[in-house]
C-alpha positions in Angstrom: 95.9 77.2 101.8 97.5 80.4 101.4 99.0 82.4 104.6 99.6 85.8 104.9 103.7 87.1 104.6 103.0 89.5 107.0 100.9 88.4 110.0 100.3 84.6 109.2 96.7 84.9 108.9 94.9 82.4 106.5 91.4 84.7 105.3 91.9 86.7 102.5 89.4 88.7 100.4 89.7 88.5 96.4 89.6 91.5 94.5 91.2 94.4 92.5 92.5 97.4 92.7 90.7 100.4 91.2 91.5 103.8 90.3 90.0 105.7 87.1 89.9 102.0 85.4 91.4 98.7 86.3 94.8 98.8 87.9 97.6 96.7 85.5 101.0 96.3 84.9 103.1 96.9 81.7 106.3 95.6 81.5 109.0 97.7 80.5 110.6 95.1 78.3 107.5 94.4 76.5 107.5 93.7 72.4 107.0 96.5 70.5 104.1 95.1 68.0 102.2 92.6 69.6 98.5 92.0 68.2 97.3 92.8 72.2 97.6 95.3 74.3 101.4 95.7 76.7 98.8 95.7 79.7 99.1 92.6 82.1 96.2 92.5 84.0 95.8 92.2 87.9 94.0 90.8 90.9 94.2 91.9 94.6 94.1 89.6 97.4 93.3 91.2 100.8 94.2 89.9 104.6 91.5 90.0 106.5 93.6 90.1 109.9 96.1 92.7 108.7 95.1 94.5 105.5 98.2 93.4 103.3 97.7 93.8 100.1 98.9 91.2 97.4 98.9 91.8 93.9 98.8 89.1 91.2 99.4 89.6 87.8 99.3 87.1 84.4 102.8 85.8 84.3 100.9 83.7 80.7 100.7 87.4 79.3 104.1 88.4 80.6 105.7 85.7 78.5 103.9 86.4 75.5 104.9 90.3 75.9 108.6 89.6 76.4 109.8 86.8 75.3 110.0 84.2 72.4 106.9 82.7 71.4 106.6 79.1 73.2 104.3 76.4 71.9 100.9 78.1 73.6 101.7 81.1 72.2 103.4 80.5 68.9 100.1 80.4 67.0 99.4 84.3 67.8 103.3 85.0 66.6 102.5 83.4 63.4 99.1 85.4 62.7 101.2 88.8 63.1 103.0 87.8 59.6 99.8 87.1 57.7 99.1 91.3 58.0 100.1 93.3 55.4 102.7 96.0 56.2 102.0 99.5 56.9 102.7 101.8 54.1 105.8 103.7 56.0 107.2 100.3 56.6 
């Protein structure tokens, strides 16, 4: 079970946070074409003893978004080459 980093407590709450939309993260080394969106989503995780706040993102997205395609994500690499160019291209 998880425990809190800042007062040890073991009772969390899941959630997210929320402004106008969904809180995400977008990585400032991302691809520049990509067939998704740069945004990495998020989910919150709550204390219940303290109110720390703990955000999680999608480290599976991260890796897509800045790095070289591994074997899970090679098959969305290989779909970007089957579009034809743009006309200023």
């Amino acid at each position: 079970m998880a425990t809190c980093a800042r007062c040890g407590g073991e009772s969390f709450a899941a959630g997210a946070m929320i402004s106008a939309v969904r809180t995400s993260f977008r990585p400032q080394e991302s691809k520049f074409l990509t067939l998704e969106t740069g945004d990495v989503m998020t989910k919150a995780m709550m204390c219940r003893g303290c109110g720390v706040i703990e955000i999680v993102g999608d480290v599976n997205k991260l890796r897509r978004l800045t790095s070289e395609p591994d074997a899970k994500t090679e098959k969305f690499a290989a779909t970007a080459d089957r579009f034809p160019k743009a006309v200023n291209e």
